[in-house]
C-alpha positions as CSV (number, residue, x, y, z in Angstrom):
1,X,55.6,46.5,-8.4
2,X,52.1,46.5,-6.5
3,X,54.2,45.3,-3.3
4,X,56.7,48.3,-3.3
5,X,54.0,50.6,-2.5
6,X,51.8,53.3,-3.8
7,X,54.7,55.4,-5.4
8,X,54.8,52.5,-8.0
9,X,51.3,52.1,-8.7
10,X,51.5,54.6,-11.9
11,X,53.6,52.4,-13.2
12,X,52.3,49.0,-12.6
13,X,48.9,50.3,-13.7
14,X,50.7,50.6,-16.8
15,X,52.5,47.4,-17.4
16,X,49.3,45.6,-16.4
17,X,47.2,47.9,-18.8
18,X,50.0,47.0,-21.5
19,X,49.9,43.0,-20.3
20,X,45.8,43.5,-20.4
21,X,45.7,44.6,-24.5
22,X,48.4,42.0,-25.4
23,X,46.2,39.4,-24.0
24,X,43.8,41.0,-25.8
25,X,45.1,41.2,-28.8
26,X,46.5,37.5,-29.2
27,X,43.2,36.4,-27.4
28,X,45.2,34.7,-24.3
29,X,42.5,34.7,-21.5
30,X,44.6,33.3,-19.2
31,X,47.3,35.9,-19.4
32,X,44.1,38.5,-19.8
33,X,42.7,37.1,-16.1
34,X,46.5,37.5,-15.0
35,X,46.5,41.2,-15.7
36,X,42.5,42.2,-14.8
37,X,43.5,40.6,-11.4
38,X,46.4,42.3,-11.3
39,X,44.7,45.3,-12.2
40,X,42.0,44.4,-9.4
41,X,44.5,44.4,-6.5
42,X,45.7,47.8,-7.5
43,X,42.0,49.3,-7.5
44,X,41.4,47.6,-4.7
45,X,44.8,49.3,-2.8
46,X,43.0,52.7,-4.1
47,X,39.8,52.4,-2.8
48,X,38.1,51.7,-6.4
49,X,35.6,49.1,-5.7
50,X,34.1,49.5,-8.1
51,X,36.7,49.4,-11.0
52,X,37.8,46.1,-8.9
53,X,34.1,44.4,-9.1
54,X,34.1,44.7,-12.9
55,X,37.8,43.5,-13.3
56,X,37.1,40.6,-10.9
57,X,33.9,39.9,-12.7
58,X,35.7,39.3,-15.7
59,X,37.9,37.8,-14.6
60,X,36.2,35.3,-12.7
61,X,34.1,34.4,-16.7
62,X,37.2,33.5,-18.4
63,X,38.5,31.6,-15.3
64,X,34.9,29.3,-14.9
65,X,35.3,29.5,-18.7
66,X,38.8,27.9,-19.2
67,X,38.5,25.9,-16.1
68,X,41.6,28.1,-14.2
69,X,40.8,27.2,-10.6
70,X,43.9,28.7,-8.9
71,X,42.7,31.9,-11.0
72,X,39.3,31.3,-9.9
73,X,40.3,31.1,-6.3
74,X,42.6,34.3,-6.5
75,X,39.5,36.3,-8.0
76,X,37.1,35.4,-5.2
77,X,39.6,36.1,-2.7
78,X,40.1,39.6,-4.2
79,X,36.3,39.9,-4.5
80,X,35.6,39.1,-0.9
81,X,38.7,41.5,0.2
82,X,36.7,44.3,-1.9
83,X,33.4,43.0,0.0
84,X,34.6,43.1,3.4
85,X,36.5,46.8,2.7
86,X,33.3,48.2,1.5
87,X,31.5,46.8,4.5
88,X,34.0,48.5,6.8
89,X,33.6,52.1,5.3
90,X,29.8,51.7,5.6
């Protein structure tokens, strides 16, 4: 739903949101890193940084903790994307 642009945003907020406290609740990080990245891209589309350095930050803990290296590599690709659009407004 990210992909089909920002009039489906609201609504893939929410699903991820939804994925995010299942995870949670059933304490599956690897689904949990699916959805805060998830969440990161879409904070990252909006021009929330900052929401996006504490999801990838997360993130990025439970992926050096479980060892999930494509996650891993995902997260510090979103990070650097945040980096580099920060840089550009300054």
């Amino acid at each position: 739903m990210f992909r089909l642009g920002p009039a489906h945003w609201i609504e893939a907020e929410r699903w991820y949101t939804h994925a995010l406290g299942v995870a949670q609740a059933i304490s599956s990080r690897s689904t949990e890193v699916a959805a805060l990245l998830g969440l990161a891209e879409l904070a990252i589309a909006r021009g929330d940084r900052e929401t996006a350095r504490r999801q990838i930050a997360l993130a990025l803990g439970h992926c050096r903790a479980l060892g999930l290296c494509r996650s891993q590599r995902r997260a510090e690709r979103l990070a650097a994307d945040a980096a580099e659009d920060a840089k550009q407004l300054a």
